[in-house]
C-alpha positions as CSV (number, residue, x, y, z in Angstrom):
1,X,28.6,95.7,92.6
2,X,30.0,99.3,91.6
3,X,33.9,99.8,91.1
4,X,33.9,101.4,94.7
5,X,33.1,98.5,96.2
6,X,34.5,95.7,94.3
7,X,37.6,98.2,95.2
8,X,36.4,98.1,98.8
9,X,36.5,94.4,98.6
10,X,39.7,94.2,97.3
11,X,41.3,96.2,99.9
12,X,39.5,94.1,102.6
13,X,41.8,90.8,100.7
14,X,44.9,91.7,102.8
15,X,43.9,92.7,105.9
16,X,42.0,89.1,105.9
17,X,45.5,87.6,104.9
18,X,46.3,85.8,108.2
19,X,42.7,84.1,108.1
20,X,42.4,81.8,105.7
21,X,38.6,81.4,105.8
22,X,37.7,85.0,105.3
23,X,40.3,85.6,102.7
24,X,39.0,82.2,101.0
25,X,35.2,84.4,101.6
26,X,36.6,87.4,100.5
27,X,38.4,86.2,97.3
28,X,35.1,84.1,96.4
29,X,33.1,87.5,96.4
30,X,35.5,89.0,94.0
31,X,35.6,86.2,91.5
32,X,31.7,86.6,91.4
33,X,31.9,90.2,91.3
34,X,34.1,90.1,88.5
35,X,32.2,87.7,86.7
36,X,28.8,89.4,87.0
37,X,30.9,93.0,85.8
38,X,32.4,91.0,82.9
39,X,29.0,89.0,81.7
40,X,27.3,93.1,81.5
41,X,29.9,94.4,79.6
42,X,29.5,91.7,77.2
43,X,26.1,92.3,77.0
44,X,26.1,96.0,77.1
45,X,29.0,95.8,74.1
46,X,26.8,93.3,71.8
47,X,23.9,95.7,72.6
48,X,26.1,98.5,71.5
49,X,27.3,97.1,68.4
50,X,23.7,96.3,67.6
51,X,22.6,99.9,67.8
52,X,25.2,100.6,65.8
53,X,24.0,98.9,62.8
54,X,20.3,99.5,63.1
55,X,21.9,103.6,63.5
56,X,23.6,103.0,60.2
57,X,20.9,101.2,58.0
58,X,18.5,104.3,59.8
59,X,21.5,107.0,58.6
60,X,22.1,105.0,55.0
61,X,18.1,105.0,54.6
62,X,18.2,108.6,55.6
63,X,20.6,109.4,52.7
64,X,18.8,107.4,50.1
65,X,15.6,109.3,51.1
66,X,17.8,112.6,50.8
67,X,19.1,111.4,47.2
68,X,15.7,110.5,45.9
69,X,14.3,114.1,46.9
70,X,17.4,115.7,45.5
71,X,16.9,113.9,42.0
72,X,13.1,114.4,41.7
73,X,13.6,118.4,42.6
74,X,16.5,118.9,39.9
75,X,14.4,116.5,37.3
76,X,11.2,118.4,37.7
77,X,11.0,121.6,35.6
78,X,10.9,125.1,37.0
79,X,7.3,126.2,37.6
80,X,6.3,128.4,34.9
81,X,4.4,130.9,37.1
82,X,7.3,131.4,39.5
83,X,8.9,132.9,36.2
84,X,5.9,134.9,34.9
85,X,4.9,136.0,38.5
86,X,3.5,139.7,37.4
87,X,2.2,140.2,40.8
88,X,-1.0,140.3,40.9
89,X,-2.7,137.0,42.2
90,X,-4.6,134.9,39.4
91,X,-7.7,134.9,38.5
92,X,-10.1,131.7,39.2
93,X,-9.9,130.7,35.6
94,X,-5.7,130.6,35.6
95,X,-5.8,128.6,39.1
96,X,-8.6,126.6,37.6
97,X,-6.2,125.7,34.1
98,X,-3.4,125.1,37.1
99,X,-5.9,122.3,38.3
100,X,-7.0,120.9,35.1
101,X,-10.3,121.5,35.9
């Protein structure tokens, strides 16, 4: 039921106040409404709240990953031939030393 016509329905209580049967009606329908709107926004709030932690083990991971490439990048030592660069590309026999072949 949406909040416009759960509203609706609450409206309708007092105009039905002079007839017991359709106020007994009307004030059943309510109750149920209410019930059914409470029971989804339990659900909907232990849904949230589980997405919440999965989001912060998936952001904590995230960091970890960042941390770990930030460590191996300021361990590793500058590449030599960014420091020598001379210009000119090199020659089959410097990219084959590179390689270790």
């Amino acid at each position: 039921m949406s909040p416009e016509d759960f509203t609706k329905l609450l409206q309708d209580i007092p105009q039905n106040a002079n007839d017991s049967v359709a106020m007994n009606a009307l004030l059943a329908k309510a109750m149920k409404a209410f019930e059914e709107m409470n029971k989804e926004k339990v659900e909907l709030k232990a849904k949230n709240e589980t997405l919440a932690e999965s989001n912060e083990k998936i952001r904590q991971a995230n960091m970890d990953l960042f941390e770990q490439l930030g460590s191996k990048k300021t361990d590793e030592e500058p590449d030599q031939d960014l420091e020598e660069d001379t210009g000119e590309p090199p020659s089959l026999e410097e990219l084959a030393d590179d390689m270790h072949i």
